[in-house]
PQR file with spaces between the fields and no chain letter, atoms N, CA, C, O and H, PARSE charges and radii, in Angstrom:
ATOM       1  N    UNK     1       0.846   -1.202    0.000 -0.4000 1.5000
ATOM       2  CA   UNK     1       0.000    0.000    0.000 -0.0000 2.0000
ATOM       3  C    UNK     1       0.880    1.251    0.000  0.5500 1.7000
ATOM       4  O    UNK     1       0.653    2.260   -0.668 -0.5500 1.4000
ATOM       5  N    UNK     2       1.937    1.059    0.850 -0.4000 1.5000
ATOM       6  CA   UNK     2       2.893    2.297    1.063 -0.0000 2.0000
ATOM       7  C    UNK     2       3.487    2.615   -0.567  0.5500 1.7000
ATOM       8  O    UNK     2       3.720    3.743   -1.002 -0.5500 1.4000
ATOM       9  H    UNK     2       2.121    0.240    1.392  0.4000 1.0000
ATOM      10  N    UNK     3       3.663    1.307   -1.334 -0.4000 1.5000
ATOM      11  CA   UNK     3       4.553    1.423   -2.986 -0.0000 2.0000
ATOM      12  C    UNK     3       3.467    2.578   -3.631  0.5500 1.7000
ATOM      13  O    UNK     3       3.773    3.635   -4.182 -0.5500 1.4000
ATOM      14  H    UNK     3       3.473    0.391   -0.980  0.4000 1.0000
ATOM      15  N    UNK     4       2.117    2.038   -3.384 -0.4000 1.5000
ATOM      16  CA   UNK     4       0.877    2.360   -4.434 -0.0000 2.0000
ATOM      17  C    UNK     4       1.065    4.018   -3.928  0.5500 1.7000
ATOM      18  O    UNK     4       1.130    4.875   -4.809 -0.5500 1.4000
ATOM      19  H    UNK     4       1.869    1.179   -2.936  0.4000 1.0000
ATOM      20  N    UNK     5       1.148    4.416   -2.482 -0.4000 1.5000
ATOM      21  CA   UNK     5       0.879    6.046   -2.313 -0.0000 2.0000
ATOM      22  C    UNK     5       2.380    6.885   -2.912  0.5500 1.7000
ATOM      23  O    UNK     5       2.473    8.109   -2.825 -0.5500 1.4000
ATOM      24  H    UNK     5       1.095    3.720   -1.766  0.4000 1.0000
ATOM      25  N    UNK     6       3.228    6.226   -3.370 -0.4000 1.5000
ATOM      26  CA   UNK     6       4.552    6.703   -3.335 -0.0000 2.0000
ATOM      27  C    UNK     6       4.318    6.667   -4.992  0.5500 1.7000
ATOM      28  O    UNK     6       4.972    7.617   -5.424 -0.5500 1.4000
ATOM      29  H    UNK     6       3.152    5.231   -3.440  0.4000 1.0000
ATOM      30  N    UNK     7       3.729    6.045   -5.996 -0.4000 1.5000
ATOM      31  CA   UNK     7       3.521    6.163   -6.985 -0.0000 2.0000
ATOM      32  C    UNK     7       2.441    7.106   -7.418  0.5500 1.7000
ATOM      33  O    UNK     7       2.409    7.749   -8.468 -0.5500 1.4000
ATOM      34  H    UNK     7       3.198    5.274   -5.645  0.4000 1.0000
ATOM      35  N    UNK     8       1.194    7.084   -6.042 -0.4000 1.5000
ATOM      36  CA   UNK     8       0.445    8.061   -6.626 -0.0000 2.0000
ATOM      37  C    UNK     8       0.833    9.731   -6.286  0.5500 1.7000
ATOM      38  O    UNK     8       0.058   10.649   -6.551 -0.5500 1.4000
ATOM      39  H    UNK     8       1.220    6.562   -5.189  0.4000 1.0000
ATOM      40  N    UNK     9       2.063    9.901   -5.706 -0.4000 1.5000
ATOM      41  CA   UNK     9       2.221   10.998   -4.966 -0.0000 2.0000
ATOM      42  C    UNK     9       3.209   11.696   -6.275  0.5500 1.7000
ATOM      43  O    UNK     9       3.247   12.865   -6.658 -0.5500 1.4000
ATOM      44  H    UNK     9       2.692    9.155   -5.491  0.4000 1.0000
ATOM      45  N    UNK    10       4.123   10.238   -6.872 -0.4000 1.5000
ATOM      46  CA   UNK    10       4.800   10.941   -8.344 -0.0000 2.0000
ATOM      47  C    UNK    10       4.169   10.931   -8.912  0.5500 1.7000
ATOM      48  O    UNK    10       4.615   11.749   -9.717 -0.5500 1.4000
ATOM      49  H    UNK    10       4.092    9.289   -6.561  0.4000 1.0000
ATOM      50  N    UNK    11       2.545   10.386   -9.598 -0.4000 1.5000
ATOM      51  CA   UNK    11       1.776   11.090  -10.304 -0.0000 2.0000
ATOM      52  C    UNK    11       1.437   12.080  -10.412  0.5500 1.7000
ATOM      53  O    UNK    11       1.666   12.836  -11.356 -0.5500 1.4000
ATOM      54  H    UNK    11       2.183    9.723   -8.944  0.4000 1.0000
ATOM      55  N    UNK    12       0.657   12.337   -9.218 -0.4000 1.5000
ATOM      56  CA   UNK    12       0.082   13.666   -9.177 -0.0000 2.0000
ATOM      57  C    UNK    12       1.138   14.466   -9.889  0.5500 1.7000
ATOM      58  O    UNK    12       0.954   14.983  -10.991 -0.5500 1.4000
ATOM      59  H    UNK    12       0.472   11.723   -8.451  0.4000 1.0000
ATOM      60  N    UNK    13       2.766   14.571   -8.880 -0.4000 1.5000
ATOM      61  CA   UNK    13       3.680   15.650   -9.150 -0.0000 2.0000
ATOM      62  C    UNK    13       4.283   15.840  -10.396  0.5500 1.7000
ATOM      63  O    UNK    13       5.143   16.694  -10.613 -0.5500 1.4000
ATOM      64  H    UNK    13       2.915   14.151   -7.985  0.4000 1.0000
ATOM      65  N    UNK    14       3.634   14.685  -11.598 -0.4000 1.5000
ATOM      66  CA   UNK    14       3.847   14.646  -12.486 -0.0000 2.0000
ATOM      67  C    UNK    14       3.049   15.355  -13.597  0.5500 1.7000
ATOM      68  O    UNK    14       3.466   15.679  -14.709 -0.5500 1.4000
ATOM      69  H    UNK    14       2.936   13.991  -11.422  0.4000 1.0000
ATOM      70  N    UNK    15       1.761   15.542  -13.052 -0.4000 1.5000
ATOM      71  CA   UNK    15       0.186   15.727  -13.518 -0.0000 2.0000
ATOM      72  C    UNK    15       0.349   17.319  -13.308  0.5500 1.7000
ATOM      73  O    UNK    15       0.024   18.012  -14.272 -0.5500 1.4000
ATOM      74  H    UNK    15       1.423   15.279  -12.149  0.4000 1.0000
ATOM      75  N    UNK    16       0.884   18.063  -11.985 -0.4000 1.5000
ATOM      76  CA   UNK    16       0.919   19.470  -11.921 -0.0000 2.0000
ATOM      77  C    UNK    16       2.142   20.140  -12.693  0.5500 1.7000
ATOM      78  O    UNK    16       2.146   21.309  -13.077 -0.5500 1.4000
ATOM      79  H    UNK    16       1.148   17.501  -11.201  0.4000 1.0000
ATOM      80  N    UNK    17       3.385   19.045  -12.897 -0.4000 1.5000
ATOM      81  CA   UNK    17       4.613   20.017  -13.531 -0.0000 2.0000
ATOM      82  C    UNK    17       4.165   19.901  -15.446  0.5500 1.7000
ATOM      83  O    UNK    17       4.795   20.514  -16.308 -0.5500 1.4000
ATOM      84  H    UNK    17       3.382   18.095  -12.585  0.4000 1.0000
ATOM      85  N    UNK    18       2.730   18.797  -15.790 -0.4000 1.5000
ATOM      86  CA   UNK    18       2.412   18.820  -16.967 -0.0000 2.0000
ATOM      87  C    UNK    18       1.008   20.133  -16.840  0.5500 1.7000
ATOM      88  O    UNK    18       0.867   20.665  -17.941 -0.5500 1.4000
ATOM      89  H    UNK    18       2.218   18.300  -15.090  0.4000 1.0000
ATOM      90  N    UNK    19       0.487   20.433  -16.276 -0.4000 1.5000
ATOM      91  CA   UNK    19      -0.170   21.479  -15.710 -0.0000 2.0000
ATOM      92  C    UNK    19       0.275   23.089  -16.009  0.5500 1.7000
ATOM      93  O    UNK    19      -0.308   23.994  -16.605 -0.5500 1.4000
ATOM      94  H    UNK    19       0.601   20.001  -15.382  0.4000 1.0000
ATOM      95  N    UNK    20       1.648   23.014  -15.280 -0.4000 1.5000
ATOM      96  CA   UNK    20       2.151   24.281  -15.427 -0.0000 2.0000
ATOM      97  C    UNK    20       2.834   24.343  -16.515  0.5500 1.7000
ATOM      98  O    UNK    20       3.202   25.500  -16.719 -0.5500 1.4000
ATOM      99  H    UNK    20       2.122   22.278  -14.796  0.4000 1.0000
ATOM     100  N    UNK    21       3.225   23.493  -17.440 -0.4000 1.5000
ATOM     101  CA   UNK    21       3.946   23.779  -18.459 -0.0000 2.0000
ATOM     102  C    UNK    21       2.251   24.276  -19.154  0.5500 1.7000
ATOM     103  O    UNK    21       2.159   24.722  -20.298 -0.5500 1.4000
ATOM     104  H    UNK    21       2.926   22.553  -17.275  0.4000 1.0000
């Protein structure tokens, strides 16, 4: 469970730096 929040946490931060571009 801890892998799954650590992947969804580089999503997100992936989702806002595709956001701000």
């Amino acid at each position: 469970l801890a892998a799954a929040c650590e992947v969804w946490k580089e999503i997100k931060f992936e989702f806002q730096a595709m956001d701000t571009l």
